[in-house]
N, C-alpha and C positions, 0 to 999 in steps of 0.2 A: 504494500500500500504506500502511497506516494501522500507525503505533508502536504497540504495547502496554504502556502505561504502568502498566496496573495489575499485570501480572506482576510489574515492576522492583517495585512499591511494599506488594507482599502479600508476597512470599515470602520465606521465612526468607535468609539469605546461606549457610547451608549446602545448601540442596536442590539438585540437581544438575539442570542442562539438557541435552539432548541437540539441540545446538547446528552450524550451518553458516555460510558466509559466501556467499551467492549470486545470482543473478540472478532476475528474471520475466519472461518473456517478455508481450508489452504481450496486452491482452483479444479483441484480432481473430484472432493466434496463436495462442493461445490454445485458440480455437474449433476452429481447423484442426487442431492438435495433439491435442485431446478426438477428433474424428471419425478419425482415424489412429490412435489408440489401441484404436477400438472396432474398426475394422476388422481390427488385428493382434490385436486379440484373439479374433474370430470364424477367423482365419487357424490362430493356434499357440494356442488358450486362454488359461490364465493370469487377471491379474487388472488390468482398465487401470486406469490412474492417472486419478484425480479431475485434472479441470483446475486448480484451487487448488491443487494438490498439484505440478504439472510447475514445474521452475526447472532451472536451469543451475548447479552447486554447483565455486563458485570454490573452497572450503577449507573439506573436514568437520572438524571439530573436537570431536568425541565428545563425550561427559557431562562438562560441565563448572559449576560452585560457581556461583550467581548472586554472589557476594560477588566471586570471581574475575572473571565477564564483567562488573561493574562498573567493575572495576580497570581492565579493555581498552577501554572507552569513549569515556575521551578521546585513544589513539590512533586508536580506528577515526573520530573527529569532525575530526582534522582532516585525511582524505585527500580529497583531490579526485578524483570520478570523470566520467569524460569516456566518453559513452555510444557503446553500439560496437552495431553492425551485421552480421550474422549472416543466412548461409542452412543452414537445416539441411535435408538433403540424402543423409546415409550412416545408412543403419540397420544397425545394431551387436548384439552378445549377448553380454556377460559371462555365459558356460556358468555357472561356478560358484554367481555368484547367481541362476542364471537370471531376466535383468532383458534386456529387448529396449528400445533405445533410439534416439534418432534423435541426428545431432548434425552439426556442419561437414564437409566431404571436405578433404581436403590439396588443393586446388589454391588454397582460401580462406588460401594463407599470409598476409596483410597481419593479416589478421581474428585467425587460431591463434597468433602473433606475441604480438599484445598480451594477447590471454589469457593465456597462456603467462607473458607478463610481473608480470600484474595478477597470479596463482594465486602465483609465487617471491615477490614484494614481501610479498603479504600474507603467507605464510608464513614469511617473515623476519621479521617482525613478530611474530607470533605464538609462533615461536620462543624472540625476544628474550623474550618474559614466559611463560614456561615449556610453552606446550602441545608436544607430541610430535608428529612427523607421522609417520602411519603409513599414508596411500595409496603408492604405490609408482608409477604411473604417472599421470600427468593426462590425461584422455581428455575433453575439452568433451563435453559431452552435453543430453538433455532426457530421462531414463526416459517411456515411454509402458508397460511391464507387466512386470509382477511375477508371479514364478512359471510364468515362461514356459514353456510345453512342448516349443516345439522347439528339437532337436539340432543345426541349423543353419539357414541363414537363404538363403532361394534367390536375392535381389537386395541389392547392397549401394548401390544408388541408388535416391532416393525421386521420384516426379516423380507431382503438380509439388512444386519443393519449400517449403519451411515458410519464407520471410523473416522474422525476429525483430528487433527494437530495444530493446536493453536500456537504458534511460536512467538506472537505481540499480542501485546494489549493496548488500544488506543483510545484520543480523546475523537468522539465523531460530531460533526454537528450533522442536522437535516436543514438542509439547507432548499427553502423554496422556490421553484423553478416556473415557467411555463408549460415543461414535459411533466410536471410532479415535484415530488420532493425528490433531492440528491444527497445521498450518504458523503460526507468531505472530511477528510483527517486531519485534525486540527494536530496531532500529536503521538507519537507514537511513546509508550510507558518510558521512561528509561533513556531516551533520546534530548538532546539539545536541541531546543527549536530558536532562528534567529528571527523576532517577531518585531523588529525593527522598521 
């Protein structure tokens, strides 16, 4: 994934981003995941997820001040991330957003573990310099469709399943478009960014 450095260096410090911290599954994943997407969506309807668009969101962080996710730069530069290995494997339905998703099963506890850990860390963080958290549950995921139609889901195993290797962890913004929204990497974990 490639910084977007021209965002940091156009935009006013008050415009607001609508901002995450999370993962991408590598481009062979990727592929897999697109083709599962298209299939759940000829299954329940709905609307599948662009492959660009699929990630694993360690910590949504709502609309936030570019002047602000400035400030949070040089602690997201210097955490070290140590890249972690995943099978996604359980398909999932948040009813209320109707959003059908794929993501780890509980028997991956080593894997759910460090997640788990990496999602509190950064959230303390993030904390510490003023943002709110307002998810309520952490559920590791990959969304595959939006707007989903159906009322329940008939298997909660995927087979075969999806292996992923996350080797970063980045800042993302959604950034508004004409074509839609576009996923832009404000950040990669770990990295110096010149926001000059």
């Amino acid at each position: 994934m490639s910084m977007d450095t021209y965002l940091w260096q156009t935009l006013p410090l008050h415009v607001q981003l609508r901002c995450f911290i999370g993962l991408w599954p590598e481009p062979s994943a990727l592929g897999h995941l697109e083709r599962l997407a298209a299939q759940a969506q000829g299954k329940y309807g709905g609307r599948a997820m662009l492959a660009e668009h699929m990630h694993l969101t360690l910590a949504f962080m709502g609309a936030s001040p570019v002047g602000r996710l400035k400030q949070l730069l040089p602690a997201l530069q210097t955490i070290s991330w140590e890249p972690l290995a995943l099978r996604l494997n359980r398909v999932g339905l948040f009813e209320r957003a109707a959003v059908l998703w794929l993501g780890p099963d509980a028997a991956q506890s080593d894997a759910l573990k460090q997640l788990r850990e990496r999602h509190e860390f950064l959230w303390q963080l993030l904390q510490e310099r003023g943002w709110k958290r307002t998810e309520r549950d952490f559920i590791p995921h990959v969304s595959l469709l939006r707007h989903c139609q159906a009322v329940t889901i008939e298997s909660e195993q995927v087979e075969p399943e999806v292996p992923i290797y996350c080797r970063q962890a980045y800042l993302i913004a959604s950034v508004p478009t004409h074509q839609g929204s576009q996923y832009r990497v404000l950040c990669q974990l770990g990295t110096a960014v010149n926001v000059v």
